[in-house]
N, C-alpha and C positions, 0 to 999 in steps of 0.2 A: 227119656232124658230124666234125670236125678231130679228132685226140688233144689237140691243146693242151683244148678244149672242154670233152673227156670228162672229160680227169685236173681239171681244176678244179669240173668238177657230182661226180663219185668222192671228189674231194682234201671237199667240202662232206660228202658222206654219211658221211662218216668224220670228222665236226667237226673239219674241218681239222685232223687231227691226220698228220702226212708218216709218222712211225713206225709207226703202226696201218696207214695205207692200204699202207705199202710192205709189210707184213708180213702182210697181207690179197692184195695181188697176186703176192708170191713162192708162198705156200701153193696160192693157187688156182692158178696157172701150172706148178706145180708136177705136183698134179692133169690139167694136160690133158696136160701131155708124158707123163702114166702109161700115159695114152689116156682120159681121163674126155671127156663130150661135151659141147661149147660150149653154153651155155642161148640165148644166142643166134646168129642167123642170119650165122657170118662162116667163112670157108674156112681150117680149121686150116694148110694148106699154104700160104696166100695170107698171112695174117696171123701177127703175133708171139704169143704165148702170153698174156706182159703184156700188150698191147693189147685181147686179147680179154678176160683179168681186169678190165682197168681199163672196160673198157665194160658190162660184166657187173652190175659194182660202179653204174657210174654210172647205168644202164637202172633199177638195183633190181632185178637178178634173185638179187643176192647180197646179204646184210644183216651187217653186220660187230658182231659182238657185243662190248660193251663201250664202245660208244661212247653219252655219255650226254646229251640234248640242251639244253640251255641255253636 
């Protein structure tokens, strides 16, 4: 799946809200440069940090709290 894809089904779990999901993918991106390990299946060396947050978010392996559904 593209990144355009990801960030738009991510930008959705995050009811569209761009401050929550950016502040959701710096925190976890954050976490992997620590050394924390990807939930999903992507090559920390191959892939950017963000990318693996935002697809994380977007799979559902991360659940953003605070966001309330409508």
């Amino acid at each position: 799946m593209r990144l355009e894809k990801r960030a738009a089904k991510a930008l959705e779990k995050a009811n569209f809200n761009r401050y929550l999901l950016s502040a959701a993918v710096s925190k976890r991106a954050n976490e992997l440069a620590a050394g924390a390990e990807p939930l999903v299946d992507m090559d920390l060396k191959k892939h950017k940090f963000s990318d693996i947050a935002i697809t994380e978010i977007a799979e559902g392996y991360l659940k953003i709290e605070g966001v309330e559904k409508s």
